[in-house]
C-alpha positions as CSV (number, residue, x, y, z in Angstrom):
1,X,4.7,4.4,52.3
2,X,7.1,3.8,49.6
3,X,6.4,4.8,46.0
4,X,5.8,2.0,43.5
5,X,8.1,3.3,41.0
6,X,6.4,1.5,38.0
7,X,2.7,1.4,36.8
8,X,1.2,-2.3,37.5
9,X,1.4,-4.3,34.6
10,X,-1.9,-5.2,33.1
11,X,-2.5,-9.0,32.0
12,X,-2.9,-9.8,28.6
13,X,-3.3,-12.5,26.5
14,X,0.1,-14.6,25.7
15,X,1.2,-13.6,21.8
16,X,1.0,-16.9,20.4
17,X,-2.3,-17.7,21.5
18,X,-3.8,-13.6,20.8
19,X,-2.5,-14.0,17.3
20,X,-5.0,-16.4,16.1
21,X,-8.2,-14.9,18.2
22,X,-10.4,-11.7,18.4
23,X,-10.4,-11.9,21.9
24,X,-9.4,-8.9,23.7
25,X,-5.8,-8.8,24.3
26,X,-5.5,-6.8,27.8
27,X,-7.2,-8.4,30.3
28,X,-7.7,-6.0,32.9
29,X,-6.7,-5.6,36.4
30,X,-7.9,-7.7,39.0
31,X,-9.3,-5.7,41.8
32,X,-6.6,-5.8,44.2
33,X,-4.3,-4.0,41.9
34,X,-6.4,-1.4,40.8
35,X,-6.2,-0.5,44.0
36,X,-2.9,-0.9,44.8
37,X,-2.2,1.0,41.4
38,X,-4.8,3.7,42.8
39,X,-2.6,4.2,45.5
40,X,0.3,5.6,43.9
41,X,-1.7,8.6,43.2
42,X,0.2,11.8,45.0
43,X,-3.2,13.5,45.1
44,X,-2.1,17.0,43.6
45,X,-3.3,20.2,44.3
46,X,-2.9,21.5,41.1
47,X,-4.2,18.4,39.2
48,X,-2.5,18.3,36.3
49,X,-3.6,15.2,34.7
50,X,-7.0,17.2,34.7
51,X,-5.7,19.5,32.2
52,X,-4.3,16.8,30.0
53,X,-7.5,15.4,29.4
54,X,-9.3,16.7,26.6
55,X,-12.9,16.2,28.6
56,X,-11.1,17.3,32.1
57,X,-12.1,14.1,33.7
58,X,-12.1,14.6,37.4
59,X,-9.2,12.1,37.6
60,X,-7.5,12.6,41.0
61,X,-11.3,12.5,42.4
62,X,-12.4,8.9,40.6
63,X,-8.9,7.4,41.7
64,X,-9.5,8.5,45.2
65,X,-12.6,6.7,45.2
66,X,-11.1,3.4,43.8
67,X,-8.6,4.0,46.6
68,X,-11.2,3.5,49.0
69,X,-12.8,0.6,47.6
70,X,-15.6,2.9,46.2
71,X,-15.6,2.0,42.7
72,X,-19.3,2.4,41.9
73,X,-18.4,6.3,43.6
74,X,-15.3,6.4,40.9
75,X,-17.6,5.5,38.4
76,X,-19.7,8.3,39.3
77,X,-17.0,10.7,39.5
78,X,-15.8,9.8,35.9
79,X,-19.3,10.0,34.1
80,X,-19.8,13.6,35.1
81,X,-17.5,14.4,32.3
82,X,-17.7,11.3,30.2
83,X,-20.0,9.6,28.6
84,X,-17.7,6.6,27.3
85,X,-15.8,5.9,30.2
86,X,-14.7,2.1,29.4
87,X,-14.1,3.1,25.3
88,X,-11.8,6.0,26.9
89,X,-10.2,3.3,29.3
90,X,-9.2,1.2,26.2
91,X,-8.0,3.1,23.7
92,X,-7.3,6.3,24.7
93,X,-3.5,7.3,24.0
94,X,-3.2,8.5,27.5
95,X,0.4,8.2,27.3
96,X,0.5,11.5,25.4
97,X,-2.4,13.2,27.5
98,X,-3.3,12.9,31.3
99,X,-0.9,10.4,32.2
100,X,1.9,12.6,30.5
101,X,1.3,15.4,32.5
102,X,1.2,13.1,35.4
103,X,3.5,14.5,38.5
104,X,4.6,10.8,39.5
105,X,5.9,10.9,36.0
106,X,8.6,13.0,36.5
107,X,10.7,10.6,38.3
108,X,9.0,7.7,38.1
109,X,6.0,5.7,36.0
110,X,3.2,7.7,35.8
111,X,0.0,6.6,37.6
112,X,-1.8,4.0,35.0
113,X,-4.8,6.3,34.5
114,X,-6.2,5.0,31.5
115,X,-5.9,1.1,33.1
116,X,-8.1,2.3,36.1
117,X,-10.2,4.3,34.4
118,X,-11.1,0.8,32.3
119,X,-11.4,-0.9,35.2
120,X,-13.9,1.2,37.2
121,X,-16.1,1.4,33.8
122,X,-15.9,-2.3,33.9
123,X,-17.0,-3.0,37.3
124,X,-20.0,-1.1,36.9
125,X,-21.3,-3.0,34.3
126,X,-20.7,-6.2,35.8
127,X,-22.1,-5.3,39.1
128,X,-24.9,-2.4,38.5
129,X,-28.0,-3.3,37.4
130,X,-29.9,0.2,37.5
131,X,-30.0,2.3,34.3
132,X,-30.1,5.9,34.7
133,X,-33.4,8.0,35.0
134,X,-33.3,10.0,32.2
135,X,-33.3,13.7,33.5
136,X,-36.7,15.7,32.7
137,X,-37.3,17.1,29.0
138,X,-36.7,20.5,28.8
139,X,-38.6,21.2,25.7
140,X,-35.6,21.7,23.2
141,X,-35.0,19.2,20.5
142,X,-31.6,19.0,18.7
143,X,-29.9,16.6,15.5
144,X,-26.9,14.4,15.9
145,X,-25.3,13.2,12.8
146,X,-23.2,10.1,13.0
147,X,-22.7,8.3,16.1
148,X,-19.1,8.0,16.5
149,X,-16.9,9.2,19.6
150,X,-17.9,13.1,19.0
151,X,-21.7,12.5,18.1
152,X,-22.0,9.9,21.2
153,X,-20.6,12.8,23.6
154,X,-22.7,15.6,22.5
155,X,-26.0,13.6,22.1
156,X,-24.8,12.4,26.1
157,X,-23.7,15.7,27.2
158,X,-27.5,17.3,26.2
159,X,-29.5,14.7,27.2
160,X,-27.8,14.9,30.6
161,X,-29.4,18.8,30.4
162,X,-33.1,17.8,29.6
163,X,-32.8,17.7,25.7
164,X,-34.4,15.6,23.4
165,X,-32.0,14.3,21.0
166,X,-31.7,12.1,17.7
167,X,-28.6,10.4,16.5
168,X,-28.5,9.5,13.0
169,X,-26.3,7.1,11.7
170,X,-25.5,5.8,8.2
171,X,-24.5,2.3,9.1
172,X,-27.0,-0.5,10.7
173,X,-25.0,0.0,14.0
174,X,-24.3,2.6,16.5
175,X,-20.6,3.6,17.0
176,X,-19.0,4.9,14.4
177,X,-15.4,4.2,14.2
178,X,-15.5,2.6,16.9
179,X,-17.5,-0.4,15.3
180,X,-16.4,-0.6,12.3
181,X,-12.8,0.6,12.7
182,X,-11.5,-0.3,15.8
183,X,-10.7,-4.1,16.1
184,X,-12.5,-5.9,18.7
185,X,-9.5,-7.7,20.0
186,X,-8.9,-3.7,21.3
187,X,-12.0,-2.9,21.9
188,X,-14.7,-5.2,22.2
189,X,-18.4,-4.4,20.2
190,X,-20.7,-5.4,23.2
191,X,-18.8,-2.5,25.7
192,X,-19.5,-0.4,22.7
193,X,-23.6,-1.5,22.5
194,X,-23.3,-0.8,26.4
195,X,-22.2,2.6,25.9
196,X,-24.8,3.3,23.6
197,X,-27.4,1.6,25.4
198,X,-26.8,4.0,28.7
199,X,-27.3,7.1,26.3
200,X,-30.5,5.5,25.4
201,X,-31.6,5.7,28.9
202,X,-30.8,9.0,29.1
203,X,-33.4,9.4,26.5
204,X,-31.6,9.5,23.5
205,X,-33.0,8.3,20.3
206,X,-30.6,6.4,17.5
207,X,-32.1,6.1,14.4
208,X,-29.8,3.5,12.0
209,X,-29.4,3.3,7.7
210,X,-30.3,7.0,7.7
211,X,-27.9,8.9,5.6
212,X,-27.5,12.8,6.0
213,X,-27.0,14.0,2.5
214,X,-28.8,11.5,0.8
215,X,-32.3,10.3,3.4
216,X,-31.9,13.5,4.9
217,X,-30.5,16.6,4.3
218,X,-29.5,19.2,7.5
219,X,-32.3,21.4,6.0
220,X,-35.0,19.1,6.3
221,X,-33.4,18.1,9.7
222,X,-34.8,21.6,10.9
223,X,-37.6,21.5,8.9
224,X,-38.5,18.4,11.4
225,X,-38.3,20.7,14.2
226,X,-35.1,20.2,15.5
227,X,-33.4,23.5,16.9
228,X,-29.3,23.1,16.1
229,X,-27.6,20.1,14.5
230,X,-24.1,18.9,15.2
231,X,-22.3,17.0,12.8
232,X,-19.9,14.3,14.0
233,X,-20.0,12.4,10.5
234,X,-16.1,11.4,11.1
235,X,-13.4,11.2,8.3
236,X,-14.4,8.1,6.5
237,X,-13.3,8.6,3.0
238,X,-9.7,6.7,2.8
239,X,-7.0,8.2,1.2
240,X,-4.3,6.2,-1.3
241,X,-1.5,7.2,-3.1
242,X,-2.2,7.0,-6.8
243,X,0.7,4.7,-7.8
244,X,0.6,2.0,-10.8
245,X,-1.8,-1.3,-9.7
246,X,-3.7,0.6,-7.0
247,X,-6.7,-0.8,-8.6
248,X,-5.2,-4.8,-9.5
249,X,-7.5,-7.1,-7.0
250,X,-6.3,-7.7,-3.3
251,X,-5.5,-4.4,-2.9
252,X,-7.7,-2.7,0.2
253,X,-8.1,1.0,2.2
254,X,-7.7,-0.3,5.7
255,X,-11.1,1.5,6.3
256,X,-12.8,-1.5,4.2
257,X,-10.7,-4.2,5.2
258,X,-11.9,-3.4,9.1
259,X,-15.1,-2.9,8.2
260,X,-15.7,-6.2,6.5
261,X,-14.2,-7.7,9.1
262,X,-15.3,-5.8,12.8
263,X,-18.7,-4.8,11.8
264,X,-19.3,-7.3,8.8
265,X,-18.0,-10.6,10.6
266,X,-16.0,-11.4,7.6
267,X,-13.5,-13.3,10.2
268,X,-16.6,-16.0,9.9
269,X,-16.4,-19.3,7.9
270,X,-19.6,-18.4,6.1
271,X,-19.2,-14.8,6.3
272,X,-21.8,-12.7,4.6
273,X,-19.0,-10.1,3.0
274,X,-16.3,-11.5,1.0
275,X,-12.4,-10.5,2.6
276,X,-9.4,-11.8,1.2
277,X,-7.7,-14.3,3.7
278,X,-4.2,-15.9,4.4
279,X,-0.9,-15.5,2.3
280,X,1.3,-12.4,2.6
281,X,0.1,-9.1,3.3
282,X,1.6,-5.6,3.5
283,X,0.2,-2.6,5.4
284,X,1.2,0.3,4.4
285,X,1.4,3.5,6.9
286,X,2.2,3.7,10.3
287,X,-0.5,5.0,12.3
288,X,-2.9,2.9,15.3
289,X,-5.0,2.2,11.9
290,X,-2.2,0.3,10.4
291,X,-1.5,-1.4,13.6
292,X,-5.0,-2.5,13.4
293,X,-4.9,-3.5,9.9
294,X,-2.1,-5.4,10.3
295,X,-3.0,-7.3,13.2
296,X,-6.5,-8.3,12.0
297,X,-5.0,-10.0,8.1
298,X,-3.1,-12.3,11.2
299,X,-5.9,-13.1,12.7
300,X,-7.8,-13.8,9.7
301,X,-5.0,-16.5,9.2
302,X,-2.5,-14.7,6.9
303,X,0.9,-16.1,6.8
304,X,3.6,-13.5,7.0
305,X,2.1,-9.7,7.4
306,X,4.4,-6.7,7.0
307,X,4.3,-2.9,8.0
308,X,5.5,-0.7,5.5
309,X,6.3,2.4,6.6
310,X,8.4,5.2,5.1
311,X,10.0,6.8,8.5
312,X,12.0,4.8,11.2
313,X,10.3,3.5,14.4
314,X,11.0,6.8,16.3
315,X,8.6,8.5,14.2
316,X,6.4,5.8,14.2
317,X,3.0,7.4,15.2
318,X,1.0,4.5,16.4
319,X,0.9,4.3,20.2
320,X,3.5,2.5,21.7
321,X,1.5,0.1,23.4
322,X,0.1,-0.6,20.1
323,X,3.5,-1.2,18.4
324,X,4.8,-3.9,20.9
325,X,1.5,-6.2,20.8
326,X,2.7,-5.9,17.0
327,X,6.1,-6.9,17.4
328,X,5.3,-9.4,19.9
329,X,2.7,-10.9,18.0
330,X,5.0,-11.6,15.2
331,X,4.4,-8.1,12.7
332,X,7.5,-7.9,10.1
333,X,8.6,-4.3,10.5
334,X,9.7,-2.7,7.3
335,X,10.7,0.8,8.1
336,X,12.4,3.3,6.0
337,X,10.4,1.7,2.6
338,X,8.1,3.0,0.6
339,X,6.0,1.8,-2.2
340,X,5.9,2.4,-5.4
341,X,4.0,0.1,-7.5
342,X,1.7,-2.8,-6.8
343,X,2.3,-5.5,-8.8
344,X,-0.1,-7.7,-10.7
345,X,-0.7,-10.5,-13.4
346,X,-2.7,-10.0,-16.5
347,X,-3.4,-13.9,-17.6
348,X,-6.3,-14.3,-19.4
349,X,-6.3,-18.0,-19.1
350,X,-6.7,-17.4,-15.6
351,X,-10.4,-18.1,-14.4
352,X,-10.1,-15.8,-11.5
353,X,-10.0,-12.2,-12.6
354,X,-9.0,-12.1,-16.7
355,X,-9.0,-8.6,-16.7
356,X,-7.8,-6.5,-13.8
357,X,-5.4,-9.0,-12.3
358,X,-4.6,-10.1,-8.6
359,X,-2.0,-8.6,-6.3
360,X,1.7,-10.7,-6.8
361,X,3.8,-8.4,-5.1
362,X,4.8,-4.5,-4.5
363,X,7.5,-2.5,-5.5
364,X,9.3,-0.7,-2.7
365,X,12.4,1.6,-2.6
366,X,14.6,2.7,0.6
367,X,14.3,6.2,2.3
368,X,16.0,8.2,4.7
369,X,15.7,10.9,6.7
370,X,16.4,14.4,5.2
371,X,15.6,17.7,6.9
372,X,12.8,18.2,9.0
373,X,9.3,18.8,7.5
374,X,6.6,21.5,8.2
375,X,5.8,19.9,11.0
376,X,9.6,19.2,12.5
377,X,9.6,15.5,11.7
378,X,12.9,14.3,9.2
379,X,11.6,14.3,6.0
380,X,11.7,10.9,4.0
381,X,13.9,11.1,0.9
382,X,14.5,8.2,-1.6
383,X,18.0,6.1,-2.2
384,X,18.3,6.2,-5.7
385,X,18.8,2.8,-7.0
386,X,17.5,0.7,-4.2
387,X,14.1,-0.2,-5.2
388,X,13.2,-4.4,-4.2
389,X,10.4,-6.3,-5.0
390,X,7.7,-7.7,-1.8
391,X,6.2,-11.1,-2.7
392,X,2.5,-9.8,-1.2
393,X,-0.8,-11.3,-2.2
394,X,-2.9,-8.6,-0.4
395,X,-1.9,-5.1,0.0
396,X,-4.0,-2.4,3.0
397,X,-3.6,0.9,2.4
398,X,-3.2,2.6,6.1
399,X,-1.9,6.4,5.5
400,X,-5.1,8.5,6.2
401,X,-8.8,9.3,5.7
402,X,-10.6,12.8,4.8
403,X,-14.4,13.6,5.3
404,X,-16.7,12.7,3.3
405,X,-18.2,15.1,1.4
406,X,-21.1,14.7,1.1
407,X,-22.5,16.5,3.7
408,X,-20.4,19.9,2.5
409,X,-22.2,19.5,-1.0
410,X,-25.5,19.1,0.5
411,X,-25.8,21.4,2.5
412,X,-25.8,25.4,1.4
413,X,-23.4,27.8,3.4
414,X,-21.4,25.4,5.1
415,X,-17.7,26.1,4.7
416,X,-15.0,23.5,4.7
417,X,-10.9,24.0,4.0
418,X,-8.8,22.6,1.7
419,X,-8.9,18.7,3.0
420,X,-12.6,18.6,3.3
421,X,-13.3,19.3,6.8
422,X,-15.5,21.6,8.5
423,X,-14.6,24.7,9.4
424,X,-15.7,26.0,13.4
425,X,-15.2,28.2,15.7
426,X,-13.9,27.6,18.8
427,X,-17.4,26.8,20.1
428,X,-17.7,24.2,17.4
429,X,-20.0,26.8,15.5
430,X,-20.3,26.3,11.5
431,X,-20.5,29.4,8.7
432,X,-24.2,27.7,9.3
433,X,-26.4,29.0,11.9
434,X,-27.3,26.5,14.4
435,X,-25.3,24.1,12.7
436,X,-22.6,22.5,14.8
437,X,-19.4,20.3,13.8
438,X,-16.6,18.2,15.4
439,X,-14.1,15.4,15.2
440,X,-12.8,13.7,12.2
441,X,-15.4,15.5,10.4
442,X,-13.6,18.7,11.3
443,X,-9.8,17.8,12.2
444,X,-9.3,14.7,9.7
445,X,-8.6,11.5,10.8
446,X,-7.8,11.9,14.6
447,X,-7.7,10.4,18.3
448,X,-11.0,9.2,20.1
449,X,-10.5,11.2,23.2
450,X,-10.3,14.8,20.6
451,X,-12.9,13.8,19.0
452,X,-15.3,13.6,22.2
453,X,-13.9,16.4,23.9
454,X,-15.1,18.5,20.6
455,X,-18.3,16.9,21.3
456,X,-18.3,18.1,24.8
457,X,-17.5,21.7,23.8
458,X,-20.7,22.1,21.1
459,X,-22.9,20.3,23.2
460,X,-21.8,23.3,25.7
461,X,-22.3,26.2,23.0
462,X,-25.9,24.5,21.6
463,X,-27.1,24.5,25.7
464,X,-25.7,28.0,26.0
465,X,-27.5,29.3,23.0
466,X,-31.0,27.7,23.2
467,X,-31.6,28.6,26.7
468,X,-31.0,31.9,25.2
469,X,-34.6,31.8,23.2
């Protein structure tokens, strides 16, 4: 049979209707053409899409069940390794991971990995009904803080093995960044709730509003009788970059701004958080968090919304997937700027905000691309003389988050680097005995698919040493 050259396109929502709804945008495939897109698989014997997934997903082994009609089998196959298979289907950046190293890809499209992998996950939750026994206890009890990607996969991972495990998490809802950070036009909340609410059939207990470093410490988490903790606590603390009028009114982290509106429902007409809606906006940063910043101010009804970002799109480092439902959804694109004041109004006979002053605009100037940083991307260097004013009533702040710390300055012995994060070994081990760390709350601010596969390799090490006593 012929090879398909190019990856089945996956339906989505037309641009000018997705721009003004919270409705996911990709629709899925239909049935038939997971199949058909199944079939392009060559079926390697040295499975190297395997490698490139960072929790080595038995993929040519799930697509040879969808191949065969067998999709509650595929589901199976994939849930051996995963424990968020339709999250991963949706927002993984497979482009730079399994599908990458994808042998069709050398001459053709690679295999749309990621697209099946969403829509095996979602045919098992429309068509099964039975939950999964959860395995028997083996005695051992262990401490999950935060419930995001890397605490979801290591509380799943252990659970799977017999262990009795407790997730805590600060907010009044499970998920992490995935529930307050990711948009639900990307990633919709009740795939997320289904997610969690497999895990809790597996026996694993979330406890909500319970904050480690304040409710709890990770001392008295042992003191409860809990054997090793891991700490998934993710990178919430948003960075900005200290220039003039950071703190004039309309002026957000893109951490808050997607908060308020994914878990807090600001998007409502009688929402229960304030969020500033409609006018111009300006994003600032170029990452899949200013993408989703960006794209949620135009849903929320804003006018005109712009990306300010200091590079040029070919260092852009959102996914590209990302990037076009931007441009096609009508995202200005302001590359090779960077800010370097926010503007404001100090009118005291104004009965708004007399003292601090709203957002009018933000003062930019033009870059280009010097030598190649640290890291081998062309640095960003400033045109003198070219700085222009942005008429902007609101202004998100996209360009990074750190770990909080509390948990560091709570907790005796536990080392951290110079950003904040955790320090671990390659078991995920902490300069604290027993105590356990990955993710955001190690790496900074990364991909969902790192973060589990860190919570796959502690859940490994805590089995490995517990059975050990």
């Amino acid at each position: 049979m012929a090879i398909i050259p190019k990856k089945h396109e996956m339906p989505t929502q037309a641009p000018e209707a997705r721009a003004h709804n919270f409705s996911e945008v990709a629709m899925g495939y239909p049935m038939e053409i997971a199949v058909e897109e199944a079939k392009r698989c060559l079926n390697c014997k040295n499975r190297p899409c395997v490698a490139g997934c960072p929790v080595n997903i038995d993929i040519p082994g799930f697509i040879g069940c969808v191949k065969e009609g067998d999709f509650e089998g595929a589901y199976q196959v994939i849930t051996k390794s995963s424990s968020l298979p339709a999250v991963c289907g949706r927002v993984c950046p497979q482009e730079t991971q399994c599908e990458m190293k994808c042998t069709l890809g050398i001459k053709f499209e690679p295999v749309g990995i990621g697209r099946l992998e969403r829509f095996v996950a979602d045919w098992h939750n429309e068509n099964a009904s039975e939950k999964p026994a959860a395995p028997k206890a083996n005695g051992h009890r262990v401490a999950i803080v935060g419930s995001g990607p890397s605490g979801l996969t290591c509380a799943g991972d252990l659970a799977k093995k017999g262990y009795k495990v407790t997730v805590y998490e600060a907010l009044h809802t499970a998920g992490g960044v995935l529930v307050y950070g990711i948009p639900e036009f990307r990633l919709p909340k009740a795939i997320v709730a289904k997610e969690v609410d497999t895990l809790k059939a597996l026996g694993v207990d979330v406890e909500p509003n319970v904050i480690i470093g304040k409710t709890l410490t990770v001392d008295e988490l042992f003191d409860m009788g809990f054997e090793a903790v891991f700490i998934g606590s993710g990178a919430g603390l948003p960075n900005f970059m200290n220039i003039p009028g950071e703190a004039c009114k309309g002026v957000y982290s893109a951490n808050e701004f997607l908060t308020r509106s994914n878990l807090m429902k600001a998007y409502r007409d009688d929402p229960r958080t304030p969020i500033m809606k409609g006018g111009k906006v300006a994003v600032v940063g170029g990452g899949n968090v200013a993408m989703d910043a960006a794209r949620t101010a135009l849903r929320l009804g804003a006018e005109h919304v712009y990306i300010v970002y200091r590079r040029s799109m070919e260092e852009l480092p959102a996914r590209r997937e990302e990037v076009e439902h931007a441009i096609e959804e009508g995202i200005d694109f302001r590359l090779l700027n960077n800010p370097v004041e926010i503007l404001g109004y100090n009118n005291p006979d104004d009965p708004r905000d007399p003292k601090n002053g709203f957002v009018t605009g933000m003062r930019c100037i033009r870059m280009e691309l010097g030598e190649p940083d640290a890291r081998g991307r062309r640095r960003p260097v400033p045109i003198p003389g070219s700085e222009f004013e942005l008429a902007v009533d609101t202004v998100i702040m996209a360009i990074g988050t750190s770990p909080n710390p509390l948990i560091k300055n709570t907790t005796e012995g536990l080392e951290v680097n110079s950003h904040g994060g955790i320090i671990v070994n390659e078991d995920g081990l902490t300069s604290r005995k027993d105590v356990y760390a990955g993710g955001d709350a190690v790496t900074g601010a990364a991909t969902v698919i790192s973060a589990m596969g860190a919570g796959k390799i502690a859940a490994q090490a805590i089995d490995k040493a517990l059975k050990r006593r």
